[in-house]
C-alpha positions in Angstrom: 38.2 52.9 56.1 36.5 55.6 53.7 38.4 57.5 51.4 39.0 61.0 52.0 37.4 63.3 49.6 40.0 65.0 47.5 40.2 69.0 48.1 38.8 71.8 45.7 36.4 71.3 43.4 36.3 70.0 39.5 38.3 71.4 36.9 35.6 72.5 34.5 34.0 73.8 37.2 36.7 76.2 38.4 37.2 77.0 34.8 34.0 78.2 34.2 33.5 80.5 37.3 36.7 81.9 35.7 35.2 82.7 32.3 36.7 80.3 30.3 33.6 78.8 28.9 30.7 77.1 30.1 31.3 73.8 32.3 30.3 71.5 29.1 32.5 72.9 26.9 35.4 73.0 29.6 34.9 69.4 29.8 35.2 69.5 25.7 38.7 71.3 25.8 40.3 69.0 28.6 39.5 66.3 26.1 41.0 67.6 23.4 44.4 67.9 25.4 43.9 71.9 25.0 44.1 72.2 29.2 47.5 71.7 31.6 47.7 71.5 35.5 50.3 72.6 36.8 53.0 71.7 34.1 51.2 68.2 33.2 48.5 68.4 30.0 45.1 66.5 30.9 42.8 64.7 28.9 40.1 63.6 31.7 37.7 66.4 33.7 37.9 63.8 37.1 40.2 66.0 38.5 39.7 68.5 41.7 42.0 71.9 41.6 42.7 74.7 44.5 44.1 77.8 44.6 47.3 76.4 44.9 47.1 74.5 40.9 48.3 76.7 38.1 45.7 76.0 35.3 46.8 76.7 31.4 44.2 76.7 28.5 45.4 77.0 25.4 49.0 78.7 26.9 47.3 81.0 28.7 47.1 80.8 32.5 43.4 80.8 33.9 43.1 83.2 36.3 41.0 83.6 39.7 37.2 83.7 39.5 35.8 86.9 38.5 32.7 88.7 39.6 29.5 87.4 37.6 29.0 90.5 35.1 26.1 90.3 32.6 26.4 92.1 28.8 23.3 93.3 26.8 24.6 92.8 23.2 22.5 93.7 20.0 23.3 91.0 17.7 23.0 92.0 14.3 21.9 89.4 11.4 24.1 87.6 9.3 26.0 86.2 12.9 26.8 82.9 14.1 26.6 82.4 17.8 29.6 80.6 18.7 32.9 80.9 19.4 34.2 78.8 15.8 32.2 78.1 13.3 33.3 75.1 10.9 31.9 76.6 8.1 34.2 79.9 8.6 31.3 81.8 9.0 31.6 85.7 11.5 30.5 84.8 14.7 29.2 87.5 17.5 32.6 87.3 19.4 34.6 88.4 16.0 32.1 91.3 16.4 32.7 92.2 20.0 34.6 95.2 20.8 38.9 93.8 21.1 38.8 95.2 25.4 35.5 93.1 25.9 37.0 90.0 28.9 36.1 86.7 27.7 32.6 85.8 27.6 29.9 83.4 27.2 26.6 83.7 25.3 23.2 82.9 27.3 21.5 80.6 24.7 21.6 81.3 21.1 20.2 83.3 18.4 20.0 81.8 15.3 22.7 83.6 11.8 19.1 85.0 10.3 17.7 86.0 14.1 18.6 89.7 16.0 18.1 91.1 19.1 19.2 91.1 22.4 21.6 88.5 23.6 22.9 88.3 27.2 26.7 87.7 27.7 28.1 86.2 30.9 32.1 86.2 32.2 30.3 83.2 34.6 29.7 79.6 33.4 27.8 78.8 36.6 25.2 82.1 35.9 24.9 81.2 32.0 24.0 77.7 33.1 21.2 79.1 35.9 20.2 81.7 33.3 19.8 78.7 30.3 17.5 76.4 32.6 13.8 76.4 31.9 13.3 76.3 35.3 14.0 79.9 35.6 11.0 80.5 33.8 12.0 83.8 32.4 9.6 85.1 29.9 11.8 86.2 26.2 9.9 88.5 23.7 10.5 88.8 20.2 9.0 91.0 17.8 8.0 88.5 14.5 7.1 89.4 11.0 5.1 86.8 8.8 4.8 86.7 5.3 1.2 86.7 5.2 -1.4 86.5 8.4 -3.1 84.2 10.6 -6.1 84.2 12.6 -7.3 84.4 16.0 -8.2 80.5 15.6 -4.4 80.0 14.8 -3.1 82.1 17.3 -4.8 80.4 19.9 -3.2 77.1 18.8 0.1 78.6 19.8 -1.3 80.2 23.1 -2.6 76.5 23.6 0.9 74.7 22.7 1.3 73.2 19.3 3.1 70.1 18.5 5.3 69.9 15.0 6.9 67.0 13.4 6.6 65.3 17.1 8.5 67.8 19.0 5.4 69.7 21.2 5.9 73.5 22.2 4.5 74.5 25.7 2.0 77.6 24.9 3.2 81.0 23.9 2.2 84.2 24.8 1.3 86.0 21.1 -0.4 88.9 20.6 -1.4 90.4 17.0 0.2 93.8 16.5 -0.7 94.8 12.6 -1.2 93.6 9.4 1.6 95.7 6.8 1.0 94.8 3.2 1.5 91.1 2.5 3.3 91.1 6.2 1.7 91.0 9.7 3.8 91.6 12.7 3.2 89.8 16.0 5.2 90.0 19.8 5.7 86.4 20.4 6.6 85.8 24.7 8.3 82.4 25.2 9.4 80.1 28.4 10.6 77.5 26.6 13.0 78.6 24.0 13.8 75.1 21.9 15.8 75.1 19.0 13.9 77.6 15.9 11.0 76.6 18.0 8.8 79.9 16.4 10.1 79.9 13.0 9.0 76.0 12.6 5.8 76.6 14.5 5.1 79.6 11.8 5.6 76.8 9.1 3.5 74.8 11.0 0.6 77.0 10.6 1.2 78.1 6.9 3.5 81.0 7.7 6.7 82.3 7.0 9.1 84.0 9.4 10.9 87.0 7.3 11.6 88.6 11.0 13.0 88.1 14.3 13.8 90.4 16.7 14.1 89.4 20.5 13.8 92.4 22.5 13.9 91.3 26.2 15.5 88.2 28.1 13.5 88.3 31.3 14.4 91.4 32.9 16.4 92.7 30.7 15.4 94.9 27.8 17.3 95.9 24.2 15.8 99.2 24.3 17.2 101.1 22.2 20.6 99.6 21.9 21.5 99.7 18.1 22.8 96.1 16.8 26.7 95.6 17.1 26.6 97.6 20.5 27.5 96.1 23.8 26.3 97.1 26.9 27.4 96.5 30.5 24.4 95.9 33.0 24.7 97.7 36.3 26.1 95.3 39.1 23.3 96.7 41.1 20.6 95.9 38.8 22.4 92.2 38.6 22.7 91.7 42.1 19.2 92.6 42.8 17.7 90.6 39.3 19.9 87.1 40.4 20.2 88.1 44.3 23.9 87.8 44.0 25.9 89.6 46.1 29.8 91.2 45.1 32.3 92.3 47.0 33.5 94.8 44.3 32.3 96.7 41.4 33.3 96.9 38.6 33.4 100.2 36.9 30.0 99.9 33.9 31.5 100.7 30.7 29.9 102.8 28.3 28.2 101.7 25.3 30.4 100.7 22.8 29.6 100.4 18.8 30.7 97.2 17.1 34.3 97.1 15.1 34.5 98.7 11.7 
């Protein structure tokens, strides 16, 4: 006699289609004793959930899965990208505007890197959007503290290794040499951890500036840093091919809190 498979689907999982955070770190807070089901606080994720459960996080009830939404968010330097910081260091969500609905970041930007980051209400779409398997290209304008030469830029285009981690090739193009700087727009699929900054060092170079200024599809434009910007459900349905059954009403762009 087989056992029969309980109903729903996994906790974390239902948290993160309901914005709570990312499946991972769902699985994090029911460890921690921060999540309740239905009256009774849990410490292990092996647990399906329906409709029917009444999920609490932190005292506050989770509630039904919202339609994926996608943010185009100019993070500014000096930043941490997370939602604490141990050190007690600002974070992008103490910058977000106080009406923003809770949200997830789509990777990381380092506290000394800007640009455009992507923020997601959607656990399960920051998880498709994170996976190299996507493939999606990310751009970043780079200045150096000095210059290199066609010879070294074709290491990167080739794929470099450093200090035994190897980076697949990058897409780099020389833009102009300013004074004892040089910019460069840098295209990578990968996106590890600092990955141009250390392959910079690599070749002799210093990384003074970062600026990523698309994510795929998506663009910073002219968005000035601190300002959030809602992408069309439209343009996300026909980017990710996901469909909605309702719209939600694109709010204007907002400037970060004074």
């Amino acid at each position: 006699m087989t056992e029969e498979t309980p109903k729903g689907d996994r906790i974390a999982k239902v948290m993160a289609r309901a914005g709570v955070a990312s499946r991972r770190e769902a699985e994090r807070m029911i460890e921690a004793g921060r999540v309740s089901v239905n009256g009774r606080a849990i410490d292990s994720p092996a647990l399906n959930v329906t409709d029917a459960d009444k999920i609490v996080v932190d005292g506050k009830p989770v509630g039904p899965a919202d339609v994926p939404r996608i943010w185009l968010y100019h993070k500014p330097v000096g930043l941490v990208t997370t939602d604490r910081d141990e050190k007690g260091r600002q974070t992008i969500y103490d910058d977000l505007p106080e009406d923003m609905p809770r949200v997830m970041s789509v990777g990381r930007l380092d506290l000394t890197s800007e640009g455009l980051l992507l923020l997601t209400n959607d656990g399960a779409l920051k998880r498709r959007l994170e996976l190299p398997s996507t493939g999606w290209l990310r751009k970043y304008r780079v200045r150096i503290k000095g210059s290199l030469s066609e010879a070294k830029l074709d290491q990167l285009r080739q794929g470099i290794t450093v200090d035994g981690v190897h980076y697949q090739g990058m897409e780099v193009q020389f833009d102009r040499q300013q004074g004892a700087n040089a910019w460069l727009t840098v295209g990578l699929r990968e996106g590890k951890n600092r990955e141009i900054r250390r392959a910079m060092e690599a070749l002799g170079v210093t990384v003074n500036r970062l600026l990523r200024i698309s994510y795929g599809p998506f663009r910073l434009n002219d968005l000035k840093a601190g300002a959030v910007e809602e992408v069309r459900q439209r343009v996300v349905k026909d980017q990710l091919g996901l469909g909605t059954t309702e719209k939600p009403k694109p709010k204007p762009q907002r400037r970060r809190k004074r």
